[in-house]
C-alpha positions in Angstrom: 0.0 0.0 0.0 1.5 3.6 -0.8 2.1 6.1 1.5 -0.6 8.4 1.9 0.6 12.0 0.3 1.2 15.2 2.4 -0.6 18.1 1.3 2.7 20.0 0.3 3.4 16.8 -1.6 -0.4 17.1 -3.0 0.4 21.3 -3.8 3.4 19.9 -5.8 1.8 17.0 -7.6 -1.0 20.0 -9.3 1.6 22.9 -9.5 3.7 20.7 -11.6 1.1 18.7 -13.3 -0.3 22.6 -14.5 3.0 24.1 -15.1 3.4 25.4 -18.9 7.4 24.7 -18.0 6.8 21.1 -17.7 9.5 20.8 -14.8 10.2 17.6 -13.7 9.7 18.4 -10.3 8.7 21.5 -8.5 10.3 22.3 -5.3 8.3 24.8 -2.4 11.2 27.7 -3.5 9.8 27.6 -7.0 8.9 30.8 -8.2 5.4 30.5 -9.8 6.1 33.1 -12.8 9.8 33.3 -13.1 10.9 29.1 -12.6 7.8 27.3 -13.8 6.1 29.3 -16.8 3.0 30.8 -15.5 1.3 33.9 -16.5 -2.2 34.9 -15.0 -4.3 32.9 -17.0 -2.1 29.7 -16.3 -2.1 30.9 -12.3 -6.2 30.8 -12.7 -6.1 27.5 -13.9 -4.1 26.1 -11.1 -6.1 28.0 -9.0 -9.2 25.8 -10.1 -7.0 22.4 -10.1 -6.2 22.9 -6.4 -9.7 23.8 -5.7 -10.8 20.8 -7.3 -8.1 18.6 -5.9 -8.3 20.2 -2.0 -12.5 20.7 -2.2 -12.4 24.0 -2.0 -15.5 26.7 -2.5 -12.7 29.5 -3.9 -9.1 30.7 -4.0 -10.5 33.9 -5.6 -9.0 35.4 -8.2 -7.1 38.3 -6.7 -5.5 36.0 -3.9 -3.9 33.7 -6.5 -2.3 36.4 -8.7 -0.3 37.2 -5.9 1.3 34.2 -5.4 4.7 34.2 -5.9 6.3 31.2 -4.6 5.2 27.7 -4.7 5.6 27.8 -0.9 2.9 30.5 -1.0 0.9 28.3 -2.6 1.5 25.9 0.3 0.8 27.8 2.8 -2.7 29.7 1.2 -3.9 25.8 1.0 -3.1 24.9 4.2 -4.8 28.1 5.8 -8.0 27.0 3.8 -7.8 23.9 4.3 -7.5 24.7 8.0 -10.4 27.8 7.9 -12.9 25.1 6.1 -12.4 21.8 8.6 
């Protein structure tokens, strides 16, 4: 039986599954923009994936165009995760 994933491991998974770089593996120092390709309309998209992939209502649009790290991208999931249990 596999190990169950982490959510940082899940954030990962989706940021480098989206990522119009097509890195072979995104690390939490990533730079969204700069390292892995994105521009807004890819940053969206992601923003849908992991709110599909975490259950989420909304990231909102003006919250994910600000993040710049995947590390950010971490920690906004784990404070919504942890607002909506």
């Amino acid at each position: 039986m596999a190990e169950q994933e982490t959510a940082g491991e899940r954030v990962r998974r989706v940021v480098a599954k989206h990522a119009p770089a097509r890195v072979p593996a995104v690390q939490s120092g990533d730079r969204i923009v700069e390292d892995l390709g994105y521009d807004s309309l890819a940053v969206l998209e992601l923003a849908f994936a992991l709110e599909e992939e975490f259950g989420l209502e909304s990231i909102g649009m003006e919250r994910a165009l600000h993040l710049t790290t995947v590390a950010d991208v971490e920690e906004l999931l784990d404070r919504l995760s942890r607002a909506g249990a």
